[in-house]
C-alpha positions as CSV (number, residue, x, y, z in Angstrom):
1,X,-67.1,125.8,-55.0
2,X,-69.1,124.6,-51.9
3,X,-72.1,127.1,-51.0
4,X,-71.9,128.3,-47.9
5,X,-75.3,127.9,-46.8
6,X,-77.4,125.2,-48.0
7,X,-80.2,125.5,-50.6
8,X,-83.8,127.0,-49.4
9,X,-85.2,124.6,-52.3
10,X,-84.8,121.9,-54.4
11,X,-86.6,120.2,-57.2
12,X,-87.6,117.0,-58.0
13,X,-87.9,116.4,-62.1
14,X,-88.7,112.5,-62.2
15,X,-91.8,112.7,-64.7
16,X,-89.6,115.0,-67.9
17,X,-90.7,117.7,-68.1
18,X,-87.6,119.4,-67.0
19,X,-85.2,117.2,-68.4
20,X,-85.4,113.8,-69.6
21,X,-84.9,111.3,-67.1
22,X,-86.1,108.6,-68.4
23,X,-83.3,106.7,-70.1
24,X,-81.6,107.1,-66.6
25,X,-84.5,105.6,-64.9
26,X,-84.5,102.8,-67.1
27,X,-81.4,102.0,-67.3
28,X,-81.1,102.0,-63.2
29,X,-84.2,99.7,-63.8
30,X,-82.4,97.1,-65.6
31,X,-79.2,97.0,-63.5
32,X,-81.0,96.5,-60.4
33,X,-83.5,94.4,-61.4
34,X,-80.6,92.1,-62.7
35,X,-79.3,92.2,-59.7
36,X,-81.9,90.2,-58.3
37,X,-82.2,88.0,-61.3
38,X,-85.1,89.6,-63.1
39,X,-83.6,90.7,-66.9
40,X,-85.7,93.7,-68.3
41,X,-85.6,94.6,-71.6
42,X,-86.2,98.0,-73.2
43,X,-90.0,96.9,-74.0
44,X,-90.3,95.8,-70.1
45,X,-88.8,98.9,-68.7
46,X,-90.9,101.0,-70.8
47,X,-94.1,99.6,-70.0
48,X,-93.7,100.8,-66.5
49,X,-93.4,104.8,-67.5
50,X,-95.3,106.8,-65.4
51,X,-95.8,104.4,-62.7
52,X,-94.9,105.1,-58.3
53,X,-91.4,103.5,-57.7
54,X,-93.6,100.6,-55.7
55,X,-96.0,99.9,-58.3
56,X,-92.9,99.5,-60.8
57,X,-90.9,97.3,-57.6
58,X,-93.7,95.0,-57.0
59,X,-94.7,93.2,-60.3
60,X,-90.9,92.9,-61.4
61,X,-90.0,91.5,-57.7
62,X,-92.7,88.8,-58.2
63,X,-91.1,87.2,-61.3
64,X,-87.8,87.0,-59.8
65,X,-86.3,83.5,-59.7
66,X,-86.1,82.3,-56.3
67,X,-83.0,80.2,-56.5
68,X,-80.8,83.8,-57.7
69,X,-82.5,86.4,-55.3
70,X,-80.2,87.5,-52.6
71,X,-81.3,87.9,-49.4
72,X,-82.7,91.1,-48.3
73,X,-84.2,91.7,-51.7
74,X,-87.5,92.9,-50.5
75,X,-89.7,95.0,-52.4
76,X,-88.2,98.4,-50.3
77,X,-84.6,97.5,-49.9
78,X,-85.0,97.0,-54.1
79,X,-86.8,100.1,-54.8
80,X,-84.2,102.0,-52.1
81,X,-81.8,100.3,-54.5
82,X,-83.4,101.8,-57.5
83,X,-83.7,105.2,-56.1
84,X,-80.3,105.7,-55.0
85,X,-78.7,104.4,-58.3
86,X,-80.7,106.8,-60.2
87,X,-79.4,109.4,-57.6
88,X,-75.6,108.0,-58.2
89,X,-73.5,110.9,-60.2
């Protein structure tokens, strides 16, 4: 059932202590980053816990390999990237 107005809030849960977003934050982590050719494993994703989407987009975006990064794989088109695949259903 759609409501018929919209909400007068919403809230934001992205550091756990609502519910724990974290395995879906790292595992949008490792498919984008992939994407542009920078493989993270489970050590590498946690290390950036905590951390603002551009502090974790920056450092991994520097070790990409040039010859695999698409173009348009700039720092904020990737962390758009990230945000809307850990918004995808």
């Amino acid at each position: 059932m759609v409501p018929s107005t919209p909400p007068s809030a919403v809230i934001f849960d992205l550091d756990g202590v609502l519910i724990d977003s974290e395995p879906v934050w790292e595992a949008a982590e490792a498919e984008v980053f992939a994407s542009v050719g920078v493989h993270l494993d489970a050590s590498a994703t946690a290390s950036t816990t905590g951390l603002r989407v551009d502090e974790v987009v920056a450092p991994w975006l520097a070790r990409r390999p040039r010859a695999v990064t698409p173009p348009g794989a700039s720092a904020a088109a990737v962390a758009i990237t990230l945000l809307d695949a850990l918004a995808a259903p």
